[in-house]
C-alpha positions, -999 to 999 in steps of 0.1 A, spaced: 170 663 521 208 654 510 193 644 475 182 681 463 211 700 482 237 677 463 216 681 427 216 718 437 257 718 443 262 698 413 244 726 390 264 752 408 291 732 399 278 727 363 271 767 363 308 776 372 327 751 359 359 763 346 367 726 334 352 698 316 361 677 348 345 698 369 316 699 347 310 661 345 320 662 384 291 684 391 271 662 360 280 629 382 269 648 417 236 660 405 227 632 392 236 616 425 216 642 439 187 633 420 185 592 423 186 595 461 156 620 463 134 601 437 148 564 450 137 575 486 106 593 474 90 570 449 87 539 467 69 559 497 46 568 469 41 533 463 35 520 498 10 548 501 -8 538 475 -41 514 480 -27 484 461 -64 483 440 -48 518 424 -6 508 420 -17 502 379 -27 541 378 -7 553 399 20 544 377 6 553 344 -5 589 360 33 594 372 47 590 342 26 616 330 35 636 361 71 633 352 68 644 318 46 674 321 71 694 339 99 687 322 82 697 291 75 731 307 111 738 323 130 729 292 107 754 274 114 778 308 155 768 308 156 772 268 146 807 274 164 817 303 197 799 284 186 814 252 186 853 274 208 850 300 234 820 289 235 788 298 252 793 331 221 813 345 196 784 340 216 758 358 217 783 384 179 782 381 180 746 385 202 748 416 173 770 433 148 748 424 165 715 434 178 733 466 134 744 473 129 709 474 145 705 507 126 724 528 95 709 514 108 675 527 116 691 562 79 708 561 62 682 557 56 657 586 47 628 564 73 625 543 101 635 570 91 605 593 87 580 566 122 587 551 136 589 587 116 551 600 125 537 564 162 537 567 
């Protein structure tokens, strides 16, 4: 749950910045942000996966990674494009701050993050 809350203060911090070194602050905590969420979630992934299927799971989440981010720069582009730049990190800190609740909500991945550390 700390991964998307700290992407979702770094875009805030991106959003507001009144700095360049705030900027890259908030750059270097969202990114933080993001490696703990995926580093903690991906290998779970992996160990749930039946070892006769690791080949496609892999090549299907690379196609799961690139689908959405596809579609959201297309979304933020717009959003940037209409409402500046600022208002679509601002986007991005809502959807990277949803993220934790889903964790929480779900009883599968809250107790294999928790029994993994």
């Amino acid at each position: 749950m700390i991964g998307p809350l700290a992407a979702a203060v770094g875009a805030i911090m991106i959003a507001v910045a009144p700095t360049l070194p705030c900027a890259v602050s908030g750059s270097v905590l969202m990114g933080i942000g993001t490696a703990t969420f995926t580093g903690h979630l991906i290998p779970l992934f992996l160990v749930w996966t039946p070892p006769e299927l690791t080949a496609r799971f892999q090549s299907l989440f690379g196609i799961v990674q690139a689908v959405p981010m596809v579609i959201m720069n297309l979304a933020y582009g717009l959003i940037a494009a209409r409402l500046g730049a600022g208002s679509a990190l601002l986007v991005t800190a809502g959807i990277c701050a949803a993220a934790a609740p889903v964790v929480l909500g779900n009883h599968r991945l809250r107790t294999s993050m928790i029994n993994s550390e």
